[in-house]
KEKE-3310 file (N, C-alpha, C; in steps of 0.2 Angstrom, whole numbers, plus 5000, padded with zeros to 4 digits):
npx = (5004:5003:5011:5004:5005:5007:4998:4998:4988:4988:4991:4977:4979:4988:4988:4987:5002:5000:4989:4990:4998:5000:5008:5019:5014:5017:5009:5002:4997:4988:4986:4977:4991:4998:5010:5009:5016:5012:5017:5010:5003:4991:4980:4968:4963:4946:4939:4938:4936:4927:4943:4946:4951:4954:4956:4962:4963:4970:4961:4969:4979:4990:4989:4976:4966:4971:4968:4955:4948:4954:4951:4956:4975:4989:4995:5008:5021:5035:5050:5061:5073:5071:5066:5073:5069:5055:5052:5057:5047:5033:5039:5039:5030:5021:5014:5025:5038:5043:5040:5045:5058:5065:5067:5073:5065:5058:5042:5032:5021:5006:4994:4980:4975:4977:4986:5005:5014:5025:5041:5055:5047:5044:5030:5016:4998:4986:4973:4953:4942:4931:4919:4912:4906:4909:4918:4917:4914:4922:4935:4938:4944:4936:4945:4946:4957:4960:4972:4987:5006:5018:5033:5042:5053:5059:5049:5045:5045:5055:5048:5042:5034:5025:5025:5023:5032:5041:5045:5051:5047:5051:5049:5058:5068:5070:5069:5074:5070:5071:5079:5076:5062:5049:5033:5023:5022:5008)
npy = (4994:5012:5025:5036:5052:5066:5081:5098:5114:5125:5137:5147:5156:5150:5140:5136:5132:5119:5115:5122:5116:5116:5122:5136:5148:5158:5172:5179:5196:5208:5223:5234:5244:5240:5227:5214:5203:5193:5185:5169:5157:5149:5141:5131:5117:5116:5111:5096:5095:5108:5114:5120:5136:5140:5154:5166:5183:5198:5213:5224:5220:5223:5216:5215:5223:5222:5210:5210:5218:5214:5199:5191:5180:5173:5159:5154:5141:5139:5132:5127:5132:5146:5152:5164:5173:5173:5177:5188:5197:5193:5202:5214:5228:5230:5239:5249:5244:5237:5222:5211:5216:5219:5206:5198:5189:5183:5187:5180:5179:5175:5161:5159:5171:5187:5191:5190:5175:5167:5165:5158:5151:5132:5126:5133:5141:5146:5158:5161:5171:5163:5164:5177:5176:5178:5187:5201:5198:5190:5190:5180:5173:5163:5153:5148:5134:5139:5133:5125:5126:5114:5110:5093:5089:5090:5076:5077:5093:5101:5111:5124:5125:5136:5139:5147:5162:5163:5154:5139:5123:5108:5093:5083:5091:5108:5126:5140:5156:5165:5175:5186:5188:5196:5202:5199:5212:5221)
npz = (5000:4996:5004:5015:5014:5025:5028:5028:5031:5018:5009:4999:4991:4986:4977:4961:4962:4961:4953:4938:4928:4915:4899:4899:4889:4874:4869:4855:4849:4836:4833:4821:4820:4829:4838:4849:4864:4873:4892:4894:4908:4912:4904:4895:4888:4881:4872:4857:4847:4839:4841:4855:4867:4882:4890:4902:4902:4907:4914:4911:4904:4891:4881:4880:4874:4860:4857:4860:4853:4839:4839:4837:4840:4843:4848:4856:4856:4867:4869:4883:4879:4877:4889:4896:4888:4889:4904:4903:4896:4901:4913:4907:4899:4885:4881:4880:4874:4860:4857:4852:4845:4857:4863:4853:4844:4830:4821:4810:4796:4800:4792:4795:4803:4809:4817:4821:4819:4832:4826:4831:4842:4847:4842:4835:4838:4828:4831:4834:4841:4849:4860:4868:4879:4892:4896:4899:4910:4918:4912:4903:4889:4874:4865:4846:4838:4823:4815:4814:4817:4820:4824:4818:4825:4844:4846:4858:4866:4876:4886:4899:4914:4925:4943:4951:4960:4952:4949:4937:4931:4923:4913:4922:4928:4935:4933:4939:4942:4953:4956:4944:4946:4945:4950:4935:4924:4916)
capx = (5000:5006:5013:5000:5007:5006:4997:4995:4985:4990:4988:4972:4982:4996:4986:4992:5009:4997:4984:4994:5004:5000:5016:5020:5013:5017:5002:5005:4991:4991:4977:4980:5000:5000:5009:5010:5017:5012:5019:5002:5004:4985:4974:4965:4958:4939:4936:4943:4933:4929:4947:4942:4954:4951:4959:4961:4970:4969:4957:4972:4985:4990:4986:4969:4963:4972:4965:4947:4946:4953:4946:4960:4979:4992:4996:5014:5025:5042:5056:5066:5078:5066:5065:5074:5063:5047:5053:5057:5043:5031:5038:5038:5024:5019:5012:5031:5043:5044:5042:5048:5065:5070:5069:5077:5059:5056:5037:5029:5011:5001:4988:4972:4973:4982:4991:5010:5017:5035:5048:5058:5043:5040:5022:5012:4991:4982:4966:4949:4937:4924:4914:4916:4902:4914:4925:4916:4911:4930:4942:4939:4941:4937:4947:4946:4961:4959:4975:4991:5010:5020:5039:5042:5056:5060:5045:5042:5050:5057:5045:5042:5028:5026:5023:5025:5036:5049:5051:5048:5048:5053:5048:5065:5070:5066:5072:5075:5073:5069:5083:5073:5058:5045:5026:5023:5017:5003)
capy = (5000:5018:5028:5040:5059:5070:5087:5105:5119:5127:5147:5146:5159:5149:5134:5137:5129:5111:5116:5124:5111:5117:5124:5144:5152:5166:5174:5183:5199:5212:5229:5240:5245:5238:5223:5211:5197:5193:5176:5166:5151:5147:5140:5124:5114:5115:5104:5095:5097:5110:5113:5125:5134:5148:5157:5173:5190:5203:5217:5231:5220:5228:5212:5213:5229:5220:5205:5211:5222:5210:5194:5184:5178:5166:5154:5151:5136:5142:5128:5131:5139:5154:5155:5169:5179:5171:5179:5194:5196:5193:5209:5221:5229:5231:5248:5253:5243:5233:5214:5206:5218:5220:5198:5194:5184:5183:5187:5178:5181:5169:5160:5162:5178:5194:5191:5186:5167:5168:5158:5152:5143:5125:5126:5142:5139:5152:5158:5164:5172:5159:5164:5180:5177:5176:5193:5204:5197:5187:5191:5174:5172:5155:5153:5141:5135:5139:5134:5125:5122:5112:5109:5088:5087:5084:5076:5079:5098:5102:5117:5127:5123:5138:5136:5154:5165:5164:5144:5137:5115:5104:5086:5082:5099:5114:5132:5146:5164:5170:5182:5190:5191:5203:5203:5202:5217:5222)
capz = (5000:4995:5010:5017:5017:5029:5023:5033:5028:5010:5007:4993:4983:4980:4974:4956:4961:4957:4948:4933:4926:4906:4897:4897:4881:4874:4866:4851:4844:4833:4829:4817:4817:4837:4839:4857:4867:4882:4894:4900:4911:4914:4900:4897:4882:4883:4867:4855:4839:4837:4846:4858:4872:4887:4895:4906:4900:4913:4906:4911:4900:4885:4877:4883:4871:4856:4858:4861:4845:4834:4841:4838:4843:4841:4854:4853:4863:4870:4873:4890:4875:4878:4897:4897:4884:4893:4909:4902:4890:4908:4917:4903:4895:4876:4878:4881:4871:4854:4862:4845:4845:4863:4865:4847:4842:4824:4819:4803:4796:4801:4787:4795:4809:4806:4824:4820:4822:4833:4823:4836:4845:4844:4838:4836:4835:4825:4834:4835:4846:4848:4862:4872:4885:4901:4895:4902:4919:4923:4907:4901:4881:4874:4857:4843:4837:4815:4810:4820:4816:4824:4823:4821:4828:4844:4847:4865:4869:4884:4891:4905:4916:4930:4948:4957:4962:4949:4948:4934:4933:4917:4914:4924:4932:4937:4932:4945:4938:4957:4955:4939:4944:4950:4948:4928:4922:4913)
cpx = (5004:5006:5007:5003:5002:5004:4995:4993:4990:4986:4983:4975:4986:4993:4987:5000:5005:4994:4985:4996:5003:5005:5013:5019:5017:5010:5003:4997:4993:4982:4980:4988:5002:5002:5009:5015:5016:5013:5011:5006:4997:4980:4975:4961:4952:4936:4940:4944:4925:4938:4947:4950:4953:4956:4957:4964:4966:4966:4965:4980:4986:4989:4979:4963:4965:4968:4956:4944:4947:4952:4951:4968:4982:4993:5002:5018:5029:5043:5057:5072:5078:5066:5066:5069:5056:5047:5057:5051:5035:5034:5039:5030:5024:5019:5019:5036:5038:5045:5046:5056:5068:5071:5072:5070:5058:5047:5037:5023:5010:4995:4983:4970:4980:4987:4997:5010:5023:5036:5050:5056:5041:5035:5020:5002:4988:4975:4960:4944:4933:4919:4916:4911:4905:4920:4923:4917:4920:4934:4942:4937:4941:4938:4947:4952:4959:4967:4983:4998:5015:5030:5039:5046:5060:5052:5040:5045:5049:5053:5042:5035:5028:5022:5021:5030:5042:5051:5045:5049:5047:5052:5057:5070:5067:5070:5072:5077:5071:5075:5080:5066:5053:5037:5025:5019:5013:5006)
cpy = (5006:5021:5035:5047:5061:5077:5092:5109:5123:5133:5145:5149:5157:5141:5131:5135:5120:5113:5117:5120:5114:5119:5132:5143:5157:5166:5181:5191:5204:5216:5231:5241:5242:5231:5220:5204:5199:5186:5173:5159:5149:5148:5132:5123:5114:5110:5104:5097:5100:5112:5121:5126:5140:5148:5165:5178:5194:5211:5224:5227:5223:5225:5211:5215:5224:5216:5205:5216:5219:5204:5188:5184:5172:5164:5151:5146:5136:5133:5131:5135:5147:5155:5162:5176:5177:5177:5187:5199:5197:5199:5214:5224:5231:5236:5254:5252:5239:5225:5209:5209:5217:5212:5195:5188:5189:5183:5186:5180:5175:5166:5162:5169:5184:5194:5187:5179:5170:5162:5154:5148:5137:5124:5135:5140:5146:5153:5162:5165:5169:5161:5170:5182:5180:5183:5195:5205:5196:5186:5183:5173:5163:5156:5147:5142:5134:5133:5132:5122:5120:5110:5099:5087:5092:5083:5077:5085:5100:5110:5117:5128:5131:5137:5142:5155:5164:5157:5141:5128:5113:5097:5085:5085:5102:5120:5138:5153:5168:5175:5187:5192:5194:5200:5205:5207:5216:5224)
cpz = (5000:5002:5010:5017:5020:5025:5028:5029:5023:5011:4999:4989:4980:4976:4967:4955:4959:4954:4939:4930:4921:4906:4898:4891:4880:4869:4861:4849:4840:4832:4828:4815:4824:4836:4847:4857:4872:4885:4897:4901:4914:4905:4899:4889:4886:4877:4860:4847:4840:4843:4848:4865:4875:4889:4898:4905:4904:4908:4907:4909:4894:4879:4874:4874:4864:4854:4857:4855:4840:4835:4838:4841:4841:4848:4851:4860:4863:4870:4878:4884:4878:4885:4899:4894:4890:4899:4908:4899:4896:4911:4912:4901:4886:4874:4878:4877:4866:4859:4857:4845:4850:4866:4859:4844:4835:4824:4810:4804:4796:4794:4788:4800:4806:4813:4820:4825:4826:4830:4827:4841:4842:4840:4839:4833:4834:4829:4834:4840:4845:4852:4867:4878:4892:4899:4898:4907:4921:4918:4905:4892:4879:4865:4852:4839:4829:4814:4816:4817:4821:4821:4824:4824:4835:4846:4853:4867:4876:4884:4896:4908:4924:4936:4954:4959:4958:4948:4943:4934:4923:4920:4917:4926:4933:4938:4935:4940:4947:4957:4951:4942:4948:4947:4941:4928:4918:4908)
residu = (UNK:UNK:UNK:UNK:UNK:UNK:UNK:UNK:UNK:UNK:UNK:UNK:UNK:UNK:UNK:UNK:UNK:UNK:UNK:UNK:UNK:UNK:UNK:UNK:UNK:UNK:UNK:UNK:UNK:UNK:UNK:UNK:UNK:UNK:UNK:UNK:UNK:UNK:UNK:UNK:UNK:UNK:UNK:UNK:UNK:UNK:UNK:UNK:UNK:UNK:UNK:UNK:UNK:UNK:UNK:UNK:UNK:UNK:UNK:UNK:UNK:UNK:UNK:UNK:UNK:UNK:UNK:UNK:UNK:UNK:UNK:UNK:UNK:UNK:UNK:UNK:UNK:UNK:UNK:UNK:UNK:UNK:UNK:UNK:UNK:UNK:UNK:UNK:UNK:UNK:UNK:UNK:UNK:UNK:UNK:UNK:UNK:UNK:UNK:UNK:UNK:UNK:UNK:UNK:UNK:UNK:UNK:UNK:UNK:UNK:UNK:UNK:UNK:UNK:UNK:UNK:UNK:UNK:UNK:UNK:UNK:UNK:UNK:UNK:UNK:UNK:UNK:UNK:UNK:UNK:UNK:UNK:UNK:UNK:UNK:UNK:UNK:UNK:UNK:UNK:UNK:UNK:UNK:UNK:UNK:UNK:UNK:UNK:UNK:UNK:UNK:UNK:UNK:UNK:UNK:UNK:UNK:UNK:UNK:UNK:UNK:UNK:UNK:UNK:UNK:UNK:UNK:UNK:UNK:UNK:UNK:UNK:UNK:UNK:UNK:UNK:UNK:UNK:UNK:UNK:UNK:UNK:UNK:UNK:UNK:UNK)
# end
């Protein structure tokens, strides 16, 4: 029989060091002449066909605005290559610098959304705003993904799963930026 652990009271806001497990994104948009990135570590498959995926942009990210007037977005998959972008790219903002210059990240045009692909991610899923009931109320967009490429090889990439406070976890490690980080900006 498996050993029983011992469990004490857990702070409810930090619950997102289990609950989270999915990869860091980056999440790419574009209106008009604006482009963005912004890091997200919370989103969740809701279905498979149509493939359907939600998440939460905070309404005073500067992603939010882009995003919500042109109703779509790439959802792009960092390697640990990228940690350092991810985690820089996380405490900056959009409304103030070039996010594609100041991190060395290539943007392609995408086939089906006017949001750029980043080159040097793994995959990048092109998306659209499928239902935007739950914005309003709790910043929750649900995207469909149109249009998905993916790098074959290697087949399983090494990406960054975060946990709070700066610490990020790999199948088989775990990446320490607590000296870098600060509370992502908006």
């Amino acid at each position: 029989m498996a050993r029983q652990p011992r469990k004490a009271d857990f702070p409810v806001h930090q619950v997102r060091r289990y609950l989270e497990p999915g990869p860091i994104v980056l999440v790419s948009s574009a209106w008009r002449d604006k482009t963005n990135i912004m890091t997200m570590g919370w989103h969740t498959v809701m279905e498979f066909s149509p493939s359907l995926v939600g998440c939460v942009i905070a309404g005073g990210n500067h992603s939010f605005r882009l995003i919500r007037d042109s109703g779509e977005c790439v959802i792009n998959l960092p390697t640990t290559a990228l940690t350092d972008a991810v985690v820089g790219i996380g405490n900056t903002s959009g409304a103030e610098i070039d996010k594609f210059r100041e991190f060395g990240l290539t943007a392609e045009a995408a086939q089906e959304v006017g949001a750029p692909l980043i080159r040097e991610c793994h995959a990048n899923f092109e998306c659209r705003l499928h239902d935007d009931a739950l914005v309003e109320r709790y910043n929750f967009f649900i995207f469909e993904v149109v249009k998905a490429h993916v790098a074959p090889t290697p087949k399983h990439p090494k990406t960054l799963h975060y946990t709070g406070d700066g610490i990020f976890v790999t199948a088989g490690g775990v990446v320490d930026r607590r000296s870098q980080f600060r509370p992502w900006m908006l």
